[in-house]
NULUM-833934 format. One line per field, with one value per residue (C-alpha): residue number from 1; residue in three letters; x, y, z. Coordinates in nm, 2 decimals, m for minus. Layout:
N
i	[NUM,...]
aa	[ALA,...]
x	[X,...]
y	[Y,...]
z	[Z,...]
This chain:
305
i	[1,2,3,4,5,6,7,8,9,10,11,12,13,14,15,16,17,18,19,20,21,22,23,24,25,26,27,28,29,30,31,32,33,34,35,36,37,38,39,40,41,42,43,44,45,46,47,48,49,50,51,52,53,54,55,56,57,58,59,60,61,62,63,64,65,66,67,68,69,70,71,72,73,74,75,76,77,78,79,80,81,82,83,84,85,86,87,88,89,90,91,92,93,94,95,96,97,98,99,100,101,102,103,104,105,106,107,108,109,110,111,112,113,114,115,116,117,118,119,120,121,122,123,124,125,126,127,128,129,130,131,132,133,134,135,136,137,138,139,140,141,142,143,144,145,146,147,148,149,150,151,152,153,154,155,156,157,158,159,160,161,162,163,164,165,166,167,168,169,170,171,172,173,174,175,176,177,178,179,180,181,182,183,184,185,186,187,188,189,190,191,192,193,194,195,196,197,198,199,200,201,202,203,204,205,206,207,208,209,210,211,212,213,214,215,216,217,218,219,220,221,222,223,224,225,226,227,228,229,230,231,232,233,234,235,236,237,238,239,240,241,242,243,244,245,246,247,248,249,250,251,252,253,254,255,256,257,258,259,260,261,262,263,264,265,266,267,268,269,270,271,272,273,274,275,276,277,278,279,280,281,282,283,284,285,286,287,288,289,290,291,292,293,294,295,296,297,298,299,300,301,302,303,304,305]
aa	[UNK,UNK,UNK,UNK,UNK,UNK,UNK,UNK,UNK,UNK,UNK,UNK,UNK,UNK,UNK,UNK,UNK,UNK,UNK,UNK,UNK,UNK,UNK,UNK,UNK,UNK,UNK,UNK,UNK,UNK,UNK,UNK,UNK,UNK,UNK,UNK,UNK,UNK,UNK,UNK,UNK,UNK,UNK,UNK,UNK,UNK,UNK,UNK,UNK,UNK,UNK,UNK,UNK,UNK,UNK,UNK,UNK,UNK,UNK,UNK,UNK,UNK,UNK,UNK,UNK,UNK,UNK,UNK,UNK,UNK,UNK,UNK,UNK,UNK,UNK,UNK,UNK,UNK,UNK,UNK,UNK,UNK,UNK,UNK,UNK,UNK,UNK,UNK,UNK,UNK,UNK,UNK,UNK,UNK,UNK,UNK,UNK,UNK,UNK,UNK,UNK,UNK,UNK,UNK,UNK,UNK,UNK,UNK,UNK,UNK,UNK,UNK,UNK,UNK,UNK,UNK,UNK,UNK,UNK,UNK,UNK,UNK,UNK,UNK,UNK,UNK,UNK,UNK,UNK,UNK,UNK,UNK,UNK,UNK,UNK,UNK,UNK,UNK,UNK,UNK,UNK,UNK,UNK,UNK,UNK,UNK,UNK,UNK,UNK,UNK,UNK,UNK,UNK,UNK,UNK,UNK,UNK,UNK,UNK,UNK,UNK,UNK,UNK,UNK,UNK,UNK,UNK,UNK,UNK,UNK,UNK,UNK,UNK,UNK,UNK,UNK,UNK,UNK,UNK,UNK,UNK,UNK,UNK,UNK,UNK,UNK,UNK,UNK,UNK,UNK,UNK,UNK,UNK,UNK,UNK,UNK,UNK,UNK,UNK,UNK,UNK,UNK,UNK,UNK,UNK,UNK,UNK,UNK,UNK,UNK,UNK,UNK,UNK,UNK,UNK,UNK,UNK,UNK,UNK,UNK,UNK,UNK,UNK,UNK,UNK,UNK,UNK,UNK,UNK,UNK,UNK,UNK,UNK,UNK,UNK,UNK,UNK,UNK,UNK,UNK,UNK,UNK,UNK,UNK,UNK,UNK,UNK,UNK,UNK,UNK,UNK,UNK,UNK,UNK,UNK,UNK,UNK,UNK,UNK,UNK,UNK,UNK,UNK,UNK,UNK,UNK,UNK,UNK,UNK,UNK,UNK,UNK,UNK,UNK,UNK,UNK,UNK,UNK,UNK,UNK,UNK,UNK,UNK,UNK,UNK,UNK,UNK,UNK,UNK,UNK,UNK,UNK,UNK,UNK,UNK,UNK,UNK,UNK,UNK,UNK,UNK,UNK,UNK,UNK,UNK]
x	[0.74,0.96,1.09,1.07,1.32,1.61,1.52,1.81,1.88,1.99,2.25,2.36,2.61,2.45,2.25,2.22,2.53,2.41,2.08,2.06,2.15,1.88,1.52,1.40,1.09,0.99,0.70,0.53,0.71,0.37,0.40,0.31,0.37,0.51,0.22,0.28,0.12,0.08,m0.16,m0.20,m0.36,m0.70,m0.72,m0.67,m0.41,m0.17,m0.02,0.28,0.46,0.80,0.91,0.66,0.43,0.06,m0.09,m0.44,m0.72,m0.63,m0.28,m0.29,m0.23,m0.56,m0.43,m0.32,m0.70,m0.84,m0.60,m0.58,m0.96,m0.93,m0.68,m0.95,m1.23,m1.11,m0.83,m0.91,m0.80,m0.90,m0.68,m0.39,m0.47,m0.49,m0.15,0.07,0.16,0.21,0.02,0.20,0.52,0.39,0.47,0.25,0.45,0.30,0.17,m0.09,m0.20,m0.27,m0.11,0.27,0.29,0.16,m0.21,m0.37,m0.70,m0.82,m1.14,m0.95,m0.62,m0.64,m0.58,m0.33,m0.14,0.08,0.46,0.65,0.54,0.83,0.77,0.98,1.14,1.01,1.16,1.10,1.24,1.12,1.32,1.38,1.51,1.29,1.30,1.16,0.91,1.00,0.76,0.57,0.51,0.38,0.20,0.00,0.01,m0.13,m0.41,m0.47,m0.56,m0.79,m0.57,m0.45,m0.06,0.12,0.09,0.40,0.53,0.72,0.82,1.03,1.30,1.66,1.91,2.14,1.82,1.76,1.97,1.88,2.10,1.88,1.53,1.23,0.98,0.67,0.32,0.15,m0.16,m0.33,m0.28,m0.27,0.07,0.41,0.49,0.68,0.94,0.99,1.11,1.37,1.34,1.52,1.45,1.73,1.59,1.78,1.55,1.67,1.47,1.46,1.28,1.14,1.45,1.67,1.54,1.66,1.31,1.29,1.16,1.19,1.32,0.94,0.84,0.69,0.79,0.86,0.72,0.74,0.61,0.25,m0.07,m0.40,m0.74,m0.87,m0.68,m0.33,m0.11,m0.19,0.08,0.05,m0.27,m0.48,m0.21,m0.38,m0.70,m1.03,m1.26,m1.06,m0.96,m1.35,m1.47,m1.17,m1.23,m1.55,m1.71,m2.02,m1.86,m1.67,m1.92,m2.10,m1.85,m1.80,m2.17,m2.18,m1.88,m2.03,m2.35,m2.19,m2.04,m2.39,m2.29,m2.55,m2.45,m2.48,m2.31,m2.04,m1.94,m1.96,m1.73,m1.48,m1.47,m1.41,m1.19,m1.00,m1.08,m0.91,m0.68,m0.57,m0.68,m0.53,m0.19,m0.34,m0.05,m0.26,m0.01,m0.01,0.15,0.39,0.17,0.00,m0.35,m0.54,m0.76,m1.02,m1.08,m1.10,m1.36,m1.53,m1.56,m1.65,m1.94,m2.17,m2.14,m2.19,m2.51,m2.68,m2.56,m2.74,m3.04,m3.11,m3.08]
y	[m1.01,m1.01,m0.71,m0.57,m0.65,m0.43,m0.26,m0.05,0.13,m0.04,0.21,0.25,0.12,m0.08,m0.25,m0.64,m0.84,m1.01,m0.86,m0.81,m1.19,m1.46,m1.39,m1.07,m0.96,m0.58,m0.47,m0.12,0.08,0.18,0.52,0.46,0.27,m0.03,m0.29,m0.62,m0.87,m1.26,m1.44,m1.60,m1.95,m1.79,m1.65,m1.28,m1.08,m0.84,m0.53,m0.36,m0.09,m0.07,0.04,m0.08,m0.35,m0.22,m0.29,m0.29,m0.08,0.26,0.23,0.17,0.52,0.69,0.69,0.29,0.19,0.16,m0.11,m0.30,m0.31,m0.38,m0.71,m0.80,m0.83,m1.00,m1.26,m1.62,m1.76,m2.10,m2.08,m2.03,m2.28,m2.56,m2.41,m2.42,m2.63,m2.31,m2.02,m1.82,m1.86,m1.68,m1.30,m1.11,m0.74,m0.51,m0.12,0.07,0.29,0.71,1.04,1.04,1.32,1.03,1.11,0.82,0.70,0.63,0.43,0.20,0.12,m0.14,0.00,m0.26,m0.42,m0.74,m0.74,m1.02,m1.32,m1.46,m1.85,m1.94,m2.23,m2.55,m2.88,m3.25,m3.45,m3.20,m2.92,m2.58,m2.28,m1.95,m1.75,m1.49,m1.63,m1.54,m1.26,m1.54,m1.73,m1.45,m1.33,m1.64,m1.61,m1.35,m1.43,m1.76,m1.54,m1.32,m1.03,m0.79,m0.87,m0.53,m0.51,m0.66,m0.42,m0.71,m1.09,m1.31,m1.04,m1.21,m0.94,m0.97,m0.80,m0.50,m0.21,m0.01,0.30,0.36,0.21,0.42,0.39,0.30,0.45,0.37,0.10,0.34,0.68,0.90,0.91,0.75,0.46,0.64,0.35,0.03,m0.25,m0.50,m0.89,m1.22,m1.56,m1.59,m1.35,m1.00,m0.66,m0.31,m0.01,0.22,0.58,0.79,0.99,0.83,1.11,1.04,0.99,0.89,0.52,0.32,m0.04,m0.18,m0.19,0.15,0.51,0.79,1.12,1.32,1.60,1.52,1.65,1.60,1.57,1.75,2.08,2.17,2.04,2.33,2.31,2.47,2.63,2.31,2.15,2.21,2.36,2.11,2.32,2.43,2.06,1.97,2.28,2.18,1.78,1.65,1.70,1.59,1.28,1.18,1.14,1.00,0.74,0.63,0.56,0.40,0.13,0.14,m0.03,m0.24,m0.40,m0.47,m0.24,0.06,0.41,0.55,0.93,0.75,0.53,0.80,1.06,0.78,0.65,1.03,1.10,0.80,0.90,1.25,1.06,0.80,1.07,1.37,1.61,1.69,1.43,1.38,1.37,0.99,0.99,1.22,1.54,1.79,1.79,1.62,1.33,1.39,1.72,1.67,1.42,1.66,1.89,1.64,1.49,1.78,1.76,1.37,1.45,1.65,1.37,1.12,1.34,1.40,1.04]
z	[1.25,0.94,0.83,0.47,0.25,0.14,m0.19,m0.29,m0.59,m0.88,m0.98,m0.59,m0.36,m0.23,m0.49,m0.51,m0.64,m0.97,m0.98,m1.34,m1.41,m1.56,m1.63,m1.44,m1.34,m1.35,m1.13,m1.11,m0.80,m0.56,m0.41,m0.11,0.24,0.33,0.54,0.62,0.79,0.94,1.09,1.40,1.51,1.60,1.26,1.38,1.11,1.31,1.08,1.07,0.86,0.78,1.14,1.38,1.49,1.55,1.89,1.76,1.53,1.65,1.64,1.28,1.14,0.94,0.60,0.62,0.77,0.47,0.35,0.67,0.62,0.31,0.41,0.67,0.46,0.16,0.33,0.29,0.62,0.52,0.22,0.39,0.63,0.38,0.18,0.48,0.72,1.00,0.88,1.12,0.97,0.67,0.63,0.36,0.25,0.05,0.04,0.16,m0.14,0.00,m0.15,m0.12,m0.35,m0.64,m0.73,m0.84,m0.97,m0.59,m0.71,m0.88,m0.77,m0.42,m0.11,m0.11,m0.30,m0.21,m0.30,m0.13,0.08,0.37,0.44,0.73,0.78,0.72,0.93,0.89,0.60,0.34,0.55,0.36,0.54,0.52,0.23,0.04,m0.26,m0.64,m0.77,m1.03,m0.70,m0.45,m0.73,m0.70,m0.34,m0.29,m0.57,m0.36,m0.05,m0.25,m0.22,m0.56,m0.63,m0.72,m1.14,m1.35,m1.62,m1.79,m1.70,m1.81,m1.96,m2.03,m1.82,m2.13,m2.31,m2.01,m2.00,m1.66,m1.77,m2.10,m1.95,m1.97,m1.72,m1.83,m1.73,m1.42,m1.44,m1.15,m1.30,m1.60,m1.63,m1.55,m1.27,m0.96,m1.10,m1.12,m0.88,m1.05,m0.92,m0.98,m0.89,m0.63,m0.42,m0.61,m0.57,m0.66,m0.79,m1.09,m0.98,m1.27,m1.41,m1.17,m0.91,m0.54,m0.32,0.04,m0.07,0.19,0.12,0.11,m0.22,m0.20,m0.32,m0.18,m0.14,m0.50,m0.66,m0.86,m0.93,m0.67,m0.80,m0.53,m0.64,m0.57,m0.30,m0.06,0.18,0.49,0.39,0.54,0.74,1.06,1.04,1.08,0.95,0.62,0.60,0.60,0.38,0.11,0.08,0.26,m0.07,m0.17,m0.42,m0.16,0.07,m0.20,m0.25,0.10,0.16,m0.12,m0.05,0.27,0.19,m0.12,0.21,0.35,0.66,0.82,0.72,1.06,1.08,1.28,1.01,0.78,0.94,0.99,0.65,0.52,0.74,0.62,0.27,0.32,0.45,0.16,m0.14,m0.07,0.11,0.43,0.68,0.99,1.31,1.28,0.98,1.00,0.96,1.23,1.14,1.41,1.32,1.58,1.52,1.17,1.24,1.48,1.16,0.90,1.13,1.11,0.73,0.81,0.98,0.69,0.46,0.69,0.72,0.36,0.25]
C-alpha cells in the first residue's frame, strides 16, 4: 500500500522546495494518527497506519477501531467503482481522531477524517503517471465516497500574501481552542506544516499531530496513576454518559446492544476519548482486562435498560 506522504516542517530542513509559491491551501493539522486505506476487487477495504499494514480486525489497534468502523460503514464502494477505472489503485490517507494529548469535542469531530487520496498510474492513450490529488480535488474525493475531508482554514491564499514566520494559528473546528497547527498545500504536490508556536511534536509525516500537552474532559491527564490498572481504568471513565453514548450510537446503527457490544464499544471509547495508551498503541494498559472490568459495569447497564 502507499505510504503517507512526507510532511515536513515548513521552517525545517527539509521542508518542500517552492512550497510557498502559487495559490496555497491551509488545512487544520489533526492530532491524531495517520490511517490509510484501498480497496480491493471484492469490495473489502484493507487499513494501515503510518508503519504497518493490518492483517485484519484485531490487529487494528483499539483506539483506531472506531474510525476503521467508521470508514466501513459509510464508504460508497459503488462510487468509487464508477470514478475509477481500477479502484485498487486508489489510496485514501487520512487520521484516526483519539487523545494525543489534543482533547477534542469527541461527539463531534469524525473519527476520521480524510487528507490525501494517491491514484496510481493510469495506461492507455490517456496515460498519466500516479500522483498525489490537490487538496480542492481530494476534498471532493473524499466527499464523493461519503467520507468527512479534514476542515480547510483558508483556500485560495496567493503565497506572496502568507507569511509563515508571522502566521497565527487559528482555532480548531473540533475544540475550544487553537488547531494543534496547520498543514500548508500547493497544487504541485508541496506539503509542510506549521505547529502552534512553532513547538517541535513527534508529528509523524501523515497529516496528523503529535503528542502535546492539553486538557481532557474526563479530568486531568493522570499519568501513571491509571496506566495499568483495569479496575481504576473502569472506575475513572466507564461513566455513566459514556455508556450512555455508546448504546445510544449503537442502536442509531440499527445494531443489538448485547453486553458484548457494549464493553467493546467503551473500551474503544476509553480508548479514542481519553490518556489511558492500551499496549497496542504504545501504552501498557491491557485491553482485555480492561474489558474484563468494564463488562460487569456493561452488564448492570444492560440489565437496567
Amino acid at each position: 500500500m502507499r505510504s503517507f506522504p512526507h510532511l515536513p516542517d515548513v521552517h525545517g530542513p527539509q521542508a518542500a522546495e517552492g512550497l510557498l509559491t502559487g495559490h496555497l491551501w491551509l488545512l487544520e493539522l489533526i492530532d491524531g494518527t495517520g490511517l490509510r486505506f484501498r480497496m480491493d476487487d471484492s469490495g473489502l477495504l484493507r487499513f494501515g497506519d503510518p508503519e504497518t499494514t493490518f492483517a485484519g480486525p484485531e490487529a487494528v489497534p483499539v483506539a483506531l477501531r472506531p474510525a476503521v468502523r467508521a470508514v466501513r460503514e459509510r464508504f460508497d464502494r459503488e462510487a468509487l467503482r464508477e470514478a475509477v477505472d481500477d479502484p485498487e489503485e486508489v489510496v485514501f490517507f487520512g487520521v484516526a481522531t483519539h487523545h494525543r494529548g489534543t482533547d477534542y469535542d469527541w461527539d463531534r469531530i469524525p473519527a476520521f477524517l480524510g487528507t490525501d487520496v494517491w491514484i496510481g498510474e493510469r495506461e492507455g492513450p490517456d496515460s498519466e503517471a500516479g500522483a498525489f490529488r490537490p487538496p480542492d480535488a481530494a476534498a471532493a474525493i473524499f466527499e464523493g465516497v461519503g467520507l468527512a475531508p479534514v476542515n480547510a482554514v483558508e483556500r485560495e491564499v496567493n503565497a506572496r500574501d502568507f507569511d509563515p514566520e508571522g502566521y497565527a494559528v487559528p482555532r480548531s473546528a473540533w475544540r475550544d481552542g487553537p488547531a494543534a497547527g496547520v498543514v500548508v498545500r500547493n497544487k504541485r504536490g508541496g506539503r509542510g506544516k506549521l505547529l502552534v508556536g512553532d513547538e517541535t511534536t513527534a508529528a509523524s509525516e501523515n497529516g496528523a499531530g503529535g503528542d502535546r500537552d492539553g486538557s481532557d474532559a474526563d479530568g486531568p491527564d493522570t499519568g501513571d496513576l491509571y496506566a495499568d490498572d483495569p479496575e481504576a481504568i473502569a472506575a475513572r471513565y466507564a461513566t455513566d454518559d459514556r455508556f450512555d453514548r455508546v448504546v445510544e450510537g449503537i442502536e442509531r446503527r440499527g445494531e443489538a446492544a448485547t453486553v458484548d457490544a457494549i464493553a467493546d464499544r467503551v473500551v474503544e471509547a476509553i480508548a479514542r476519548e481519553t490518556p489511558v495508551r492500551f499496549g497496542d498503541g504504545g501504552g501498557s494498559a491491557d485491553p482485555e482486562r480492561v474489558r474484563a472490568a468494564v463488562i460487569e459495569r456493561a452488564r448492570a447497564v444492560f440489565e437496567g435498560r
